[in-house]
C-alpha positions in Angstrom: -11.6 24.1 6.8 -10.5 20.0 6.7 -12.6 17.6 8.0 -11.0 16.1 10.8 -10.8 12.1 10.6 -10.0 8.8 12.8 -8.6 6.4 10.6 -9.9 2.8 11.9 -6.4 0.6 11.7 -6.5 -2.7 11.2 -2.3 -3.2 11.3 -2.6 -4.1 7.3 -2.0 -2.8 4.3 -5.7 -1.4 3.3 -6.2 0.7 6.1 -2.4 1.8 5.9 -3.1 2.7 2.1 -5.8 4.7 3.3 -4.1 6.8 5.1 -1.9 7.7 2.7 -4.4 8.4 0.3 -6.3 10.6 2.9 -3.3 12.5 3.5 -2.9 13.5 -0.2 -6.3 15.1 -0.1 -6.9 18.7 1.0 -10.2 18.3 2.2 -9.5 15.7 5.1 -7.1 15.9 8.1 -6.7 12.4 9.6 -5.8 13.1 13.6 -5.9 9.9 14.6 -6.7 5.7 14.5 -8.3 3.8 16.4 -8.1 -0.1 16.8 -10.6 -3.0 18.2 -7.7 -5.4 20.2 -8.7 -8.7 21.8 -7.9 -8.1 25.4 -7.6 -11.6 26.7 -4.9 -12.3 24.3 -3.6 -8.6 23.9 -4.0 -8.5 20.2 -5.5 -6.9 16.9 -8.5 -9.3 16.1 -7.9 -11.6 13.4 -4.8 -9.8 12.6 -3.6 -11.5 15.7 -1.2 -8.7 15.8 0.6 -7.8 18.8 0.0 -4.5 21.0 3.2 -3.8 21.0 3.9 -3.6 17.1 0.4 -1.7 16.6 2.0 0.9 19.2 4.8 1.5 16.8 3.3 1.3 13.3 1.2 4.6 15.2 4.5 5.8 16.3 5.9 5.8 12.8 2.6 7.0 11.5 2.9 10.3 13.5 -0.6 9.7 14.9 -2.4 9.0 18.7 -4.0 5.6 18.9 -7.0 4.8 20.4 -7.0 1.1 21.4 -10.8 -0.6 21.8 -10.6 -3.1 24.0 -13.1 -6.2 23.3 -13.7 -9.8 25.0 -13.1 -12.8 23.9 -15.8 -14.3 22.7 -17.5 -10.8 21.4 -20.8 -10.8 20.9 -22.0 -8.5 18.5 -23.9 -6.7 21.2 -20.8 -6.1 23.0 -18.8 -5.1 20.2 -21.7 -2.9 19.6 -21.9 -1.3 23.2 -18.0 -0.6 22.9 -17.8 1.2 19.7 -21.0 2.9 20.5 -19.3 4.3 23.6 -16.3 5.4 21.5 -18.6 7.2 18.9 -20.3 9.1 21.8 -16.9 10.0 23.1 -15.9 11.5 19.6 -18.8 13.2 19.4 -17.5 14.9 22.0 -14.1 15.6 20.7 -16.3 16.9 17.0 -14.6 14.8 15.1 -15.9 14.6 11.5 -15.2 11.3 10.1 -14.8 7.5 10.5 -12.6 6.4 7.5 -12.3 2.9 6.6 -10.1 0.6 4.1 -12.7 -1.4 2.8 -12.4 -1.9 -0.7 -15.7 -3.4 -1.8 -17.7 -5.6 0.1 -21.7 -3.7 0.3 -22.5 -5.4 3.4 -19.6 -4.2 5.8 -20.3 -0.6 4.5 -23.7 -1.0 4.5 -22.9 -1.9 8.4 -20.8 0.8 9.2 -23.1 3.5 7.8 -26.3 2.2 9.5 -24.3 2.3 13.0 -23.2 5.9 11.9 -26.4 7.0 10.8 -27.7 9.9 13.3 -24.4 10.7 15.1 -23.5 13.1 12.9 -20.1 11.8 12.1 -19.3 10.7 8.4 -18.2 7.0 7.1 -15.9 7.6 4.5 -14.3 5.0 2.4 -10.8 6.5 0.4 -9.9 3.3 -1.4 -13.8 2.0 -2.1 -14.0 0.7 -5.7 -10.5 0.3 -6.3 -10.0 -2.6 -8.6 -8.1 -4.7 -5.9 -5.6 -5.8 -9.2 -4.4 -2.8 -9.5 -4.4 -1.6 -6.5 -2.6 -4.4 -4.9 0.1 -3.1 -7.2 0.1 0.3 -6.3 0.4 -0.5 -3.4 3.7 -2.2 -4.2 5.0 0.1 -6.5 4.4 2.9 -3.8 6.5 1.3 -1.5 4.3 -0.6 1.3 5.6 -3.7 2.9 3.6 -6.2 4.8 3.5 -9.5 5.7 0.7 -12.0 6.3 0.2 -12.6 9.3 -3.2 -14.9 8.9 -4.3 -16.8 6.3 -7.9 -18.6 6.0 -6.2 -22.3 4.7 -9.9 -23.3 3.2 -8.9 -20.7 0.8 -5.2 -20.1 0.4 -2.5 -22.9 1.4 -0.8 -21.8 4.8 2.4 -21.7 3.6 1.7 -17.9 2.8 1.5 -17.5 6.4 4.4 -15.0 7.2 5.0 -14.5 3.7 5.9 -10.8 2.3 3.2 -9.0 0.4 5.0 -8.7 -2.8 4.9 -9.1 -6.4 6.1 -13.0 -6.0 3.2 -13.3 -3.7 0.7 -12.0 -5.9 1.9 -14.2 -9.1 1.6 -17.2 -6.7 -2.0 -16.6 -5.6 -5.2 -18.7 -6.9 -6.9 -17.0 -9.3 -10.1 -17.4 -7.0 -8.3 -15.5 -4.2 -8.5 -11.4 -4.4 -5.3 -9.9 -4.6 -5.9 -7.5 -1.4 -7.5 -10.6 0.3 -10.8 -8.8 0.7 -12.9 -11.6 0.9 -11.0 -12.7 4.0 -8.6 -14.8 2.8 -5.7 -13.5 4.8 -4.8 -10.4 6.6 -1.7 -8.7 7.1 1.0 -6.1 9.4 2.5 -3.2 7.2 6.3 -2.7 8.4 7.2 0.0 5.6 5.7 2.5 3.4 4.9 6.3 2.6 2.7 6.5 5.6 5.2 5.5 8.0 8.2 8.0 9.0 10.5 5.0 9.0 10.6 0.9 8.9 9.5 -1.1 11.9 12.0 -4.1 12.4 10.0 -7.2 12.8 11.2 -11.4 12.7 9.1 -14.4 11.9 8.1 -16.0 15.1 5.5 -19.5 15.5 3.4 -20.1 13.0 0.2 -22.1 14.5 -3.1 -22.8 13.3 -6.1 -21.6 15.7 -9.7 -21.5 15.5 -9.5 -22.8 11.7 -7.3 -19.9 10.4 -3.3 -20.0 9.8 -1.5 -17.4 12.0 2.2 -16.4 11.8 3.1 -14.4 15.3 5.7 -11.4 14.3 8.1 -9.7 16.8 9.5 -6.8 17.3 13.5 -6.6 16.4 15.0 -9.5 14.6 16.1 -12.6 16.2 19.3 -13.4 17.7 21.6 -15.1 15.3 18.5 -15.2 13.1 18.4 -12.5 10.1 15.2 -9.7 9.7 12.2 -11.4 7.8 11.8 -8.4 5.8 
């Protein structure tokens, strides 16, 4: 019998990779994702995604969303108290695994499983020890799209806000900066790939910086008179 799994969905590529890696394994059946959204501002945190394009990437991904709302500020307690209240209400529901998209950072796993520890549902981590190089590409090759939608300027020049995750992207970035931008350097919204039952139209909207980070706001449809980002 499979495993059943939430998916936790960040709106970027790593977590939309993981799906589609989970759903080429027979021992795993991922039922849903769930999400941590900033509900002053009504968006994915530090994605800065909008609700309304998370609600159709889960559309497109065949799969129920569970949105977390989360104040802003969060203290860590809070954040705490509210996914410890969604635990206990999976608990409930017998779900079998938490899977995550993190790629390699010991500290945010070691996290995750030390929450988990005792509730009897699993951490699992599909793309852990990937080398990011590679992966990155396989990621292109298999067909994802994304775009940065925030980008840490101490690190990477904002000018890759908005950008498409692509092969010209990847050639352009400092050799101190990790491919899947694991070390924070900028985050993203997939639009297209194997995990998605079609493309989600999206258009470049304001790029502003906020709180020390680069943000590039995307909408859903394209612009009038103005032609699809993707």
């Amino acid at each position: 019998m499979k495993k059943s799994v939430l998916l936790s969905w960040s709106s970027g590529k790593d977590s939309a990779w993981a799906l589609h890696v989970l759903r080429q394994q027979n021992e795993f059946d991922v039922v849903g994702l769930f999400t941590t959204v900033n509900q002053v501002h009504d968006r994915v945190a530090m994605h800065a995604v909008r609700r309304e394009l998370l609600m159709l990437q889960a559309q497109h991904a065949g799969l129920p969303l569970e949105v977390i709302e989360i104040p802003d500020p969060c203290s860590n307690a809070d954040y705490e108290q509210r996914m410890g209240a969604f635990m206990t209400r999976c608990q409930q529901r017998k779900i079998d695994c938490f899977a995550f998209g993190d790629l390699y950072l010991e500290d945010i796993r070691e996290y995750r499983e030390q929450k988990m520890a005792g509730s009897g549902i699993d951490a699992i981590f599909p793309l852990w020890g990937c080398p990011t190089a590679e992966l990155s590409q396989t990621m292109i090759d298999g067909g994802l799209r994304a775009h940065l939608t925030c980008v840490d300027p101490r690190c990477l020049d904002r000018r890759f806000a908005g950008r498409e995750f692509d092969r010209a992207l990847l050639d352009e970035l400092p050799m101190d900066v990790d491919p899947c931008g694991e070390n924070g350097e900028f985050h993203s919204f997939v639009f297209a790939g194997p995990m998605l039952d079609g493309d989600i139209d999206v258009s470049l909207g304001e790029i502003v910086e906020r709180g020390g980070f680069v943000f590039a706001d995307l909408l859903a449809g394209a612009k009038e008179g103005q032609a699809d980002v993707a």
